[in-house]
Backbone and ligand atoms as CSV (ligand in chain L), in Angstrom:
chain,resi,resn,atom,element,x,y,z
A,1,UNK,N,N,84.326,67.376,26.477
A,1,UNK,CA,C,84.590,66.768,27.757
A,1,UNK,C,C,83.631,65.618,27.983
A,2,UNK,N,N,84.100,64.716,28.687
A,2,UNK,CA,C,83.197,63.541,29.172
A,2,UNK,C,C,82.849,63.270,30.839
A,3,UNK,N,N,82.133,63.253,30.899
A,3,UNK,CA,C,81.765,63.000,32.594
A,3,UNK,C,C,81.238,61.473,32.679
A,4,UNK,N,N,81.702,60.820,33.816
A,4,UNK,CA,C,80.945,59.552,34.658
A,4,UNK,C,C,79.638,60.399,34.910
A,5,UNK,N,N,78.544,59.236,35.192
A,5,UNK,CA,C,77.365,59.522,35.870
A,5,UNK,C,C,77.149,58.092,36.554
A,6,UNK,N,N,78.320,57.503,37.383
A,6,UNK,CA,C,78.081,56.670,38.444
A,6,UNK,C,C,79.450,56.615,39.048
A,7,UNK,N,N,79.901,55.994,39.735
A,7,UNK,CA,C,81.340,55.560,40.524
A,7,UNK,C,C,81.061,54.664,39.806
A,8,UNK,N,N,82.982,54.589,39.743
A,8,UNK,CA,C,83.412,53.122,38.321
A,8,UNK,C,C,84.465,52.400,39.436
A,9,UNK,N,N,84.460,51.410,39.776
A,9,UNK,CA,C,85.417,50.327,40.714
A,9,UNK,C,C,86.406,50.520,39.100
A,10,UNK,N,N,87.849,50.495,40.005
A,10,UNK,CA,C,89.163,49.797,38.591
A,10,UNK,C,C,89.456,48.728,38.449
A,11,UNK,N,N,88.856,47.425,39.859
A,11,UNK,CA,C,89.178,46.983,39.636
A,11,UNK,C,C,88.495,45.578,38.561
A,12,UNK,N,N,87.655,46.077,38.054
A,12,UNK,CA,C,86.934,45.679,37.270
A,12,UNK,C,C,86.512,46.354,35.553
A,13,UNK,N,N,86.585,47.826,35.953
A,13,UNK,CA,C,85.852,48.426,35.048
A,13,UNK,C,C,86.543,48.608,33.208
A,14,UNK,N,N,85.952,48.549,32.762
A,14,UNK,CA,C,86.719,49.089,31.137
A,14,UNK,C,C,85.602,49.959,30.880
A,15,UNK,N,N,85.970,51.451,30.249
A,15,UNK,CA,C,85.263,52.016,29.832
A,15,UNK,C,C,84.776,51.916,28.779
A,16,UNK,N,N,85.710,52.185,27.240
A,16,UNK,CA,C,84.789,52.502,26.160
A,16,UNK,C,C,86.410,52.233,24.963
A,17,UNK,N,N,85.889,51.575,24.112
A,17,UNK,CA,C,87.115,51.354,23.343
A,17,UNK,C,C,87.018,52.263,22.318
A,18,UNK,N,N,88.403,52.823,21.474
A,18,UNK,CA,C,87.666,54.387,20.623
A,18,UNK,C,C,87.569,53.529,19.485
A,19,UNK,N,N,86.853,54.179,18.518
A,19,UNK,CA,C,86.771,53.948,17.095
A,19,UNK,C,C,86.909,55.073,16.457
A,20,UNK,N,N,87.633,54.947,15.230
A,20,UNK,CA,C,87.667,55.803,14.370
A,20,UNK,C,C,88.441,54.747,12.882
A,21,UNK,N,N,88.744,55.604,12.136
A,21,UNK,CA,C,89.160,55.286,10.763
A,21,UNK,C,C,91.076,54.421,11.344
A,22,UNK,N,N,91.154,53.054,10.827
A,22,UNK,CA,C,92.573,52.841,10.765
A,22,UNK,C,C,92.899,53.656,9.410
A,23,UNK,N,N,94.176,54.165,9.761
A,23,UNK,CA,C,94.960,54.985,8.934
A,23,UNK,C,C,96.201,53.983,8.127
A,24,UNK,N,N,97.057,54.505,6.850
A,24,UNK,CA,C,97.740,53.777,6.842
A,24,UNK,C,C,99.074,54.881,7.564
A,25,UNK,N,N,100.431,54.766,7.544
A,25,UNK,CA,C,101.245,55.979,8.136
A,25,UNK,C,C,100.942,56.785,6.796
A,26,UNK,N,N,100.905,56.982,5.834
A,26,UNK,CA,C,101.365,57.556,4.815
A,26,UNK,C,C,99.722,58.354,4.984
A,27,UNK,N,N,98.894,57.752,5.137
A,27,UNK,CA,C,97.533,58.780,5.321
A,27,UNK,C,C,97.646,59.505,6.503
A,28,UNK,N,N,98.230,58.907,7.246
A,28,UNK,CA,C,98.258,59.504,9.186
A,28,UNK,C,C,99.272,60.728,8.995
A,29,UNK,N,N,100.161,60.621,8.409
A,29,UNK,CA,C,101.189,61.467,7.892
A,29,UNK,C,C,100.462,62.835,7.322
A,30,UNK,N,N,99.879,62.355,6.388
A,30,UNK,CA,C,99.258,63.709,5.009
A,30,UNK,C,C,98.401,64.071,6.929
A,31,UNK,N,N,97.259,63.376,6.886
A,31,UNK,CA,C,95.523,63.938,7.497
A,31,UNK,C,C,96.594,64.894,8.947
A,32,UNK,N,N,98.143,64.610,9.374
A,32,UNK,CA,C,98.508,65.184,10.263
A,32,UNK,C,C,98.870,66.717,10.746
A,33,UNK,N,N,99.689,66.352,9.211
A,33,UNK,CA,C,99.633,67.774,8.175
A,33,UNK,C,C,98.611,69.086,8.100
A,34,UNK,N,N,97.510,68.981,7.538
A,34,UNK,CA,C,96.259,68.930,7.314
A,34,UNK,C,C,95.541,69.268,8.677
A,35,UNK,N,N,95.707,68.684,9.451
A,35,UNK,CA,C,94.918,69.058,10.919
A,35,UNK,C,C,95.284,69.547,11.752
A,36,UNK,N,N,97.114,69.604,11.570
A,36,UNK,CA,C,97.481,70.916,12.454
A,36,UNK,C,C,97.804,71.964,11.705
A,37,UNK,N,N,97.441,72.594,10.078
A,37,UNK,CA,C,97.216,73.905,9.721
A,37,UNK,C,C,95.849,73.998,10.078
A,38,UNK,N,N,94.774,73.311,10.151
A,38,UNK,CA,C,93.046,73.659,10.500
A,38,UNK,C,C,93.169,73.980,11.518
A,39,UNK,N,N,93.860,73.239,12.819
A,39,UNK,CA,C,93.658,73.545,13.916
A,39,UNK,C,C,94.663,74.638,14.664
A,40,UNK,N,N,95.446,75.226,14.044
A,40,UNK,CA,C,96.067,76.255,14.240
A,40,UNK,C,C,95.312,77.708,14.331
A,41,UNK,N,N,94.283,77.358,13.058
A,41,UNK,CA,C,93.297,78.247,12.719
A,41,UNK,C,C,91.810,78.065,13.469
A,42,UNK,N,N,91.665,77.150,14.861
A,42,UNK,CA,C,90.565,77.040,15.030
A,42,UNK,C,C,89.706,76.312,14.148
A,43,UNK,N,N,90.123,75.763,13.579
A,43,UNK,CA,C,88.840,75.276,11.965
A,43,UNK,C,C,88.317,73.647,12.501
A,44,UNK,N,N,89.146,73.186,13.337
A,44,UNK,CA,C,89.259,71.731,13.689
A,44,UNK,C,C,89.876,71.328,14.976
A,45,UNK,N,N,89.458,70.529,15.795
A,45,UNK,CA,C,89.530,69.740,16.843
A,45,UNK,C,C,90.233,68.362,16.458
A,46,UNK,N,N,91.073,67.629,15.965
A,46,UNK,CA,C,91.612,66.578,15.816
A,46,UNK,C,C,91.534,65.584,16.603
A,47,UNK,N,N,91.031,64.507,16.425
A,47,UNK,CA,C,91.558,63.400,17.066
A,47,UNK,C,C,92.323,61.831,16.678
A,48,UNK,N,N,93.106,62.231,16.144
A,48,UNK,CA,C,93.890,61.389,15.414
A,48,UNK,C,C,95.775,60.506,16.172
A,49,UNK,N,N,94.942,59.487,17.121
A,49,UNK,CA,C,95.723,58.770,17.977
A,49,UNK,C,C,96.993,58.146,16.939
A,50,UNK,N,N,98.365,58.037,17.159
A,50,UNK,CA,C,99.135,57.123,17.173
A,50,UNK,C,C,100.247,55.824,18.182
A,51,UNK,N,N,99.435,55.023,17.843
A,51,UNK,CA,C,99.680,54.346,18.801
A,51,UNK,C,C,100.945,53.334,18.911
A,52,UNK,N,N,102.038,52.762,19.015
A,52,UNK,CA,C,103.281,51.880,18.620
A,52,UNK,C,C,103.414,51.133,19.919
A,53,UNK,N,N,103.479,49.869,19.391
A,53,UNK,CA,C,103.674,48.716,20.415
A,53,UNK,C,C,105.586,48.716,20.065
A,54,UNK,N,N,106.020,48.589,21.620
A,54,UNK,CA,C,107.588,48.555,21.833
A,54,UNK,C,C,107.770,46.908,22.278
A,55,UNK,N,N,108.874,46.529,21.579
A,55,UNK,CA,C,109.354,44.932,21.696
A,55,UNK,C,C,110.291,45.342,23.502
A,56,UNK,N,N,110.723,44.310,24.109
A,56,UNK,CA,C,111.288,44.511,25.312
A,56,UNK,C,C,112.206,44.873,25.317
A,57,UNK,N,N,113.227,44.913,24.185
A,57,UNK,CA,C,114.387,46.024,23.746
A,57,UNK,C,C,113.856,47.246,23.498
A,58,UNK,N,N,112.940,47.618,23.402
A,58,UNK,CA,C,112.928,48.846,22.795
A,58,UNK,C,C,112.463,49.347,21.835
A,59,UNK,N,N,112.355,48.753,20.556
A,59,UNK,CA,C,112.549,48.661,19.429
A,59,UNK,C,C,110.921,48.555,18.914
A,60,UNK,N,N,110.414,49.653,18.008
A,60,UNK,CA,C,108.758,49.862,18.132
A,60,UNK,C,C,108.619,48.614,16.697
A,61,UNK,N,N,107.804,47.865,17.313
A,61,UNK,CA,C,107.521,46.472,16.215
A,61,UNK,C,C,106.016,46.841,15.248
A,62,UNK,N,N,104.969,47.440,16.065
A,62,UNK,CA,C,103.615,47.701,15.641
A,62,UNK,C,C,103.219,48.916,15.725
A,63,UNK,N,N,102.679,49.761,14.593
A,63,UNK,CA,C,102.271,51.206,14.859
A,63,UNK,C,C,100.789,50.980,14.280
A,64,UNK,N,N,99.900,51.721,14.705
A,64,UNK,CA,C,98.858,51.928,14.875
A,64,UNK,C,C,97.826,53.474,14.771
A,65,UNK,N,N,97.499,53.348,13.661
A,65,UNK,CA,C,97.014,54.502,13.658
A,65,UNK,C,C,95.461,55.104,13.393
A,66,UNK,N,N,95.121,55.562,14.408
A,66,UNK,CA,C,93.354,55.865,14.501
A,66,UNK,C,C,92.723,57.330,14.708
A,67,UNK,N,N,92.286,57.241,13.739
A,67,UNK,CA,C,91.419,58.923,12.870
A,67,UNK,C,C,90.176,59.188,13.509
A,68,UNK,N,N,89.663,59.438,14.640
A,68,UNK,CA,C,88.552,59.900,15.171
A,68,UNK,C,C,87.966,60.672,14.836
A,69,UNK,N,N,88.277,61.858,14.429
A,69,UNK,CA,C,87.970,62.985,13.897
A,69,UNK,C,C,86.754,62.823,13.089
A,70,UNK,N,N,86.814,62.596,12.153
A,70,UNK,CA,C,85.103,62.440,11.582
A,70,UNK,C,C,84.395,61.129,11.669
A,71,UNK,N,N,84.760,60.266,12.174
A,71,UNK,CA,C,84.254,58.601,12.567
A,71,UNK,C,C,84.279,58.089,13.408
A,72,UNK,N,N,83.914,58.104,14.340
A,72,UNK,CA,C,84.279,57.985,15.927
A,72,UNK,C,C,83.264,58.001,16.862
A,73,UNK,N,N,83.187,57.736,17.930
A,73,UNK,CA,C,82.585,57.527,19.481
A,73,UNK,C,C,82.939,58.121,20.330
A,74,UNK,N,N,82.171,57.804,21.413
A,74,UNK,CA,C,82.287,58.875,22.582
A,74,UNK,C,C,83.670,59.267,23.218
A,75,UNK,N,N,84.575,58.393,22.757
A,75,UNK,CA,C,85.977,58.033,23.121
A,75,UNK,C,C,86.559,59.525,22.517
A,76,UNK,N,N,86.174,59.976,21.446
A,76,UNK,CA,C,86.498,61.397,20.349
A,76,UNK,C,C,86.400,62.105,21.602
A,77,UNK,N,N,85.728,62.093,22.603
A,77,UNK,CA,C,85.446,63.525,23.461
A,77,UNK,C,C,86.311,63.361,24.514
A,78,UNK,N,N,86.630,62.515,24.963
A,78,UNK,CA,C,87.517,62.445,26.353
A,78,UNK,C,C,88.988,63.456,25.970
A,79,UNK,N,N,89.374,64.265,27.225
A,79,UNK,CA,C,90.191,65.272,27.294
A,79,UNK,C,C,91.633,64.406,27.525
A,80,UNK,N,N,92.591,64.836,27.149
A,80,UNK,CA,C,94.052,64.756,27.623
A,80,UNK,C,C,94.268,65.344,29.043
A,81,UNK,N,N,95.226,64.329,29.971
A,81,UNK,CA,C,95.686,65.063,31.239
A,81,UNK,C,C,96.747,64.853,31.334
A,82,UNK,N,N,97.992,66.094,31.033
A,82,UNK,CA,C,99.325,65.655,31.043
A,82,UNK,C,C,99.887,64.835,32.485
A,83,UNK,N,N,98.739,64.206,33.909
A,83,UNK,CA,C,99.331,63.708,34.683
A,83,UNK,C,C,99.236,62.230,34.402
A,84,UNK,N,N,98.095,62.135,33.404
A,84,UNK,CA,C,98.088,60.452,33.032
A,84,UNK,C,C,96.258,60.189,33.280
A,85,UNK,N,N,95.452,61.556,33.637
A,85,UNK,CA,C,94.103,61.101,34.236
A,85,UNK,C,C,93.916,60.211,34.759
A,86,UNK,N,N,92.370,59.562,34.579
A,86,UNK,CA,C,91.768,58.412,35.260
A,86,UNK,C,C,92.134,57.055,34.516
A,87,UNK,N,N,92.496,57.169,33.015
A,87,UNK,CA,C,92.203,56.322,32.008
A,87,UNK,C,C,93.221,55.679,31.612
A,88,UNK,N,N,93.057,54.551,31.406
A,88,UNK,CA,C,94.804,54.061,30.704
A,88,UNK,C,C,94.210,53.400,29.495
A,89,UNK,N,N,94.898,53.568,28.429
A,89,UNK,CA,C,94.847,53.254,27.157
A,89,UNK,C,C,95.505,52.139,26.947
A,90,UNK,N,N,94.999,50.830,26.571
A,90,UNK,CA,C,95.404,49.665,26.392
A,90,UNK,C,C,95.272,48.840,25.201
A,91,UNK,N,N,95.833,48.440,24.036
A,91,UNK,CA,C,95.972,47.801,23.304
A,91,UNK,C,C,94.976,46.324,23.641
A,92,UNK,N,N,94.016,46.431,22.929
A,92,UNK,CA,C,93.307,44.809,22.948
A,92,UNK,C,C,92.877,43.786,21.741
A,93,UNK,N,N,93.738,42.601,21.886
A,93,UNK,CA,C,93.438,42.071,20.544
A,93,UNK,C,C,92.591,41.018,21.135
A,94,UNK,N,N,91.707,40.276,19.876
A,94,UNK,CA,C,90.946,39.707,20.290
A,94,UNK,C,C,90.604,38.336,18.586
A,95,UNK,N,N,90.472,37.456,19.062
A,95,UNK,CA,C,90.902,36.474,18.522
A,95,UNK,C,C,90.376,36.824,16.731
A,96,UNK,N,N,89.753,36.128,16.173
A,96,UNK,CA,C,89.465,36.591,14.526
A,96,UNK,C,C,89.780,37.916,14.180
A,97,UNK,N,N,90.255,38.688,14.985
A,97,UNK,CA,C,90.512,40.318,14.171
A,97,UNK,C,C,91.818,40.549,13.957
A,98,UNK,N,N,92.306,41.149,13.078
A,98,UNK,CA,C,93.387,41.586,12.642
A,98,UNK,C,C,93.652,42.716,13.439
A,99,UNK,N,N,93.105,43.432,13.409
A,99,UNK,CA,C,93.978,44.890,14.223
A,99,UNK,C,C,93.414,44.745,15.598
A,100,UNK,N,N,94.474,45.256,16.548
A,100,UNK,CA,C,93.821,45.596,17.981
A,100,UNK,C,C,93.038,46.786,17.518
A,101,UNK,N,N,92.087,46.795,19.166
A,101,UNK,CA,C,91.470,47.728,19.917
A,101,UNK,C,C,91.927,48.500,20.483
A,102,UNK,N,N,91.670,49.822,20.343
A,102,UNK,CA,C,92.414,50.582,22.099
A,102,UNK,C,C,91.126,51.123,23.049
A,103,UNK,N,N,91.767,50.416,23.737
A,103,UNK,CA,C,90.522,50.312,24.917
A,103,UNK,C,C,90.794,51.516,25.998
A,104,UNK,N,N,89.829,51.885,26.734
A,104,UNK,CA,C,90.470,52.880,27.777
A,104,UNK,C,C,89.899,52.015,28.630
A,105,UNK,N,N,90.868,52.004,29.939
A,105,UNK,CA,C,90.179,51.251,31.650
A,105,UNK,C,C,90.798,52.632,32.737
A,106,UNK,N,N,89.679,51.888,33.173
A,106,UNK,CA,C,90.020,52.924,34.507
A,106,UNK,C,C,91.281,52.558,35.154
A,107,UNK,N,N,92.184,53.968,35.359
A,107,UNK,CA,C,92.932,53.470,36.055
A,107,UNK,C,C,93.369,53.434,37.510
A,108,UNK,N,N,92.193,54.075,38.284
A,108,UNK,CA,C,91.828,53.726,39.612
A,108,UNK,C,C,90.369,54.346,39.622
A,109,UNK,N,N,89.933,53.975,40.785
A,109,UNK,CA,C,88.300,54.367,41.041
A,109,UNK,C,C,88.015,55.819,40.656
A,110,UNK,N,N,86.943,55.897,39.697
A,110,UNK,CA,C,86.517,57.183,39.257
A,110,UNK,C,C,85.450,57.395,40.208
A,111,UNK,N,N,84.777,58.525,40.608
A,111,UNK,CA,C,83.625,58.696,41.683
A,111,UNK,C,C,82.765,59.755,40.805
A,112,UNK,N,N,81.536,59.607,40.858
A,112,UNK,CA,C,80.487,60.223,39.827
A,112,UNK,C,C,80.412,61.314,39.764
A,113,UNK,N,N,80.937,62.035,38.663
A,113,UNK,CA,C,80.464,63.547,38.294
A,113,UNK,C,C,82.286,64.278,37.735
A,114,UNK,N,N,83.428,62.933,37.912
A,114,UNK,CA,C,84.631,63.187,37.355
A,114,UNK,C,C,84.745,63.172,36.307
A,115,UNK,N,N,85.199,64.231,35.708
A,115,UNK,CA,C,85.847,64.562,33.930
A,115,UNK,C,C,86.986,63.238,34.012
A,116,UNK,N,N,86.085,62.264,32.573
A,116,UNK,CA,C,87.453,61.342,32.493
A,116,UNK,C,C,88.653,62.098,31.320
A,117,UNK,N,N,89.694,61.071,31.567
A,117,UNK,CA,C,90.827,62.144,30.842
A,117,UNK,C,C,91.867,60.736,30.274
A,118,UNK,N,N,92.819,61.100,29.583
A,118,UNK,CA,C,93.965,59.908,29.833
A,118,UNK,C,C,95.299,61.046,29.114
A,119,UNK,N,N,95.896,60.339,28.974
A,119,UNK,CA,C,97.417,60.452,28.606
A,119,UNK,C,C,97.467,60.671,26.913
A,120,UNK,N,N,97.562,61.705,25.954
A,120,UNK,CA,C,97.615,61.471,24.434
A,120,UNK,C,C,99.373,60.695,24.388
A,121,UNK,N,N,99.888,60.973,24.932
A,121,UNK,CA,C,101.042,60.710,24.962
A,121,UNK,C,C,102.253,61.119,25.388
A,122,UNK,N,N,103.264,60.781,25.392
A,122,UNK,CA,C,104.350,61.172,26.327
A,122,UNK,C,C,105.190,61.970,25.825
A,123,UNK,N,N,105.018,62.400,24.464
A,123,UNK,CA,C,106.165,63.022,23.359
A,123,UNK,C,C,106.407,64.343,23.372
A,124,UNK,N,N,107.437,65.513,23.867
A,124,UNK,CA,C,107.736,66.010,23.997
A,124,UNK,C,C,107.076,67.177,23.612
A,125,UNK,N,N,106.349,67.979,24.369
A,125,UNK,CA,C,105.738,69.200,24.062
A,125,UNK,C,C,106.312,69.928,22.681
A,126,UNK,N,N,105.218,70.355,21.095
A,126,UNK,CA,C,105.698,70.883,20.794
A,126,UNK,C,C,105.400,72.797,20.868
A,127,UNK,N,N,106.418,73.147,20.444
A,127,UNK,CA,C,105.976,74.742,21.592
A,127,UNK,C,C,104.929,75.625,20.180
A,128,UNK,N,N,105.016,74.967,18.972
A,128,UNK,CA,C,103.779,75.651,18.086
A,128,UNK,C,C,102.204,74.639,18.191
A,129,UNK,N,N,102.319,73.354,19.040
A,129,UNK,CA,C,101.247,73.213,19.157
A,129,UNK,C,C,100.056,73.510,19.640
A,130,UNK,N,N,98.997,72.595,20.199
A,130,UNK,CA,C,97.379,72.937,20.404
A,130,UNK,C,C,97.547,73.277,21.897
A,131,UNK,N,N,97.157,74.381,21.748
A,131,UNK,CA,C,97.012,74.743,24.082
A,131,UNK,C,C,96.633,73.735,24.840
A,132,UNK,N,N,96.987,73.199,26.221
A,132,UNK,CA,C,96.624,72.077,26.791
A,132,UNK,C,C,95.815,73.047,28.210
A,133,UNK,N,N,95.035,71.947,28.477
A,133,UNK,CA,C,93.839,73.201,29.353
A,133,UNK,C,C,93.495,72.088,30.617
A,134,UNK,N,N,94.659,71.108,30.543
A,134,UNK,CA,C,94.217,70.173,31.801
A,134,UNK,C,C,94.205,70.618,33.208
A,135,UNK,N,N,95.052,71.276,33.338
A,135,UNK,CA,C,95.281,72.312,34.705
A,135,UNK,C,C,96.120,71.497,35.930
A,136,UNK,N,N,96.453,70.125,35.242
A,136,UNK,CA,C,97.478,69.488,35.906
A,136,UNK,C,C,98.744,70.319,36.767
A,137,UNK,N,N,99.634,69.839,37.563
A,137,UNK,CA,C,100.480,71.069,37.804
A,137,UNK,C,C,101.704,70.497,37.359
A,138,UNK,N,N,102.059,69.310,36.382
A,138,UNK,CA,C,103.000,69.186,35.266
A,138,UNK,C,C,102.584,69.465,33.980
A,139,UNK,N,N,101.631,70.239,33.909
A,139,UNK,CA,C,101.228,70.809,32.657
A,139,UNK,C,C,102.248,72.214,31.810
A,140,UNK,N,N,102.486,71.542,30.491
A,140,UNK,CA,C,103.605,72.651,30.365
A,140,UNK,C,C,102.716,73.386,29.430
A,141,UNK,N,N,101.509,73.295,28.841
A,141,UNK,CA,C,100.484,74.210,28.649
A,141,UNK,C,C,100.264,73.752,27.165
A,142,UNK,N,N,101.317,72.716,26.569
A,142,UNK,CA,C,100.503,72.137,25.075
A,142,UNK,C,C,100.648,71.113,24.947
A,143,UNK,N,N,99.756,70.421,24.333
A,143,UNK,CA,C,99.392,68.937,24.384
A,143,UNK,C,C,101.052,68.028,23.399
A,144,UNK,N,N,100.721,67.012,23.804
A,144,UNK,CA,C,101.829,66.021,23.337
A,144,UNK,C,C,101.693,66.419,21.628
A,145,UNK,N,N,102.556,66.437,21.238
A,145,UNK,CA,C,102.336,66.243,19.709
A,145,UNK,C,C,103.948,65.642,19.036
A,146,UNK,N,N,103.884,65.082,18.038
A,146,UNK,CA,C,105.286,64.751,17.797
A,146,UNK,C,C,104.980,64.300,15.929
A,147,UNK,N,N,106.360,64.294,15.403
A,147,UNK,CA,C,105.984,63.760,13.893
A,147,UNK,C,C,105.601,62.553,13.494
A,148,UNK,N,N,104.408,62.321,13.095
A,148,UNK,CA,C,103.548,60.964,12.593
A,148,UNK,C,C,104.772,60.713,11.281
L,1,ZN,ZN,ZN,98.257,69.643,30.237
């Protein structure tokens, strides 16, 4: 879990952009594999984001994939809140780099001593996945998970 230790204004603030390992799909695929038999068993905590930029049709143009799990920042600890938490996860590119960033910003005023949280994603509960412990009251009790 992660806690503020000040009030964060939104309309200014960015928290903390994650880092971890870019994946290619075909590694994001296998390490997905792999981390939900460990973590079935308790053996592992995963944090292995996939991220896909959608064209205005619809149509997913950019996927993105980031391995926290053993390489990573404080961003590794922030919790999932199936209502969307404090945090919004934002794609940031920035001029000489090839891959975006995913940045988390606040997504309205946090006040000091709040568990930050965000959204893993929107993908349809699966019912053999990881228990979800947000305590939201659209919480259907397991975290987003879907096939990498
Ligand atoms: Zn939940």
């Amino acid at each position: 879990m992660s806690y503020v230790h000040a009030d964060i204004d939104s309309d200014y603030a960015i928290y903390v952009w994650i880092i971890g390992e870019f994946l290619t799909t075909e590694e994001a695929r296998r390490r997905h594999r792999l981390y939900d038999e460990l973590a079935s068993v308790g053996k592992l905590s995963p944090a292995l984001l996939v991220i896909r930029e959608h064209l205005p049709s619809g149509r997913v143009c950019m996927r993105v994939n980031i391995d926290a799990t053993k390489v990573g920042n404080v961003a590794r600890f922030i919790n999932h809140s199936c209502d969307g938490g404090n945090l919004r996860p934002i794609l940031v590119r920035s001029s000489g780099s090839l891959l975006p960033r995913l940045c988390l910003f606040a997504a309205r005023d946090i006040v000091d001593g709040e568990e930050l949280a965000f959204s893993y994603g929107d993908a349809k509960p699966n019912p053999k996945g990881l228990p979800c412990f947000c305590e939201s009251s659209c919480c259907p009790g397991v975290l987003p998970a879907e096939e990498t």
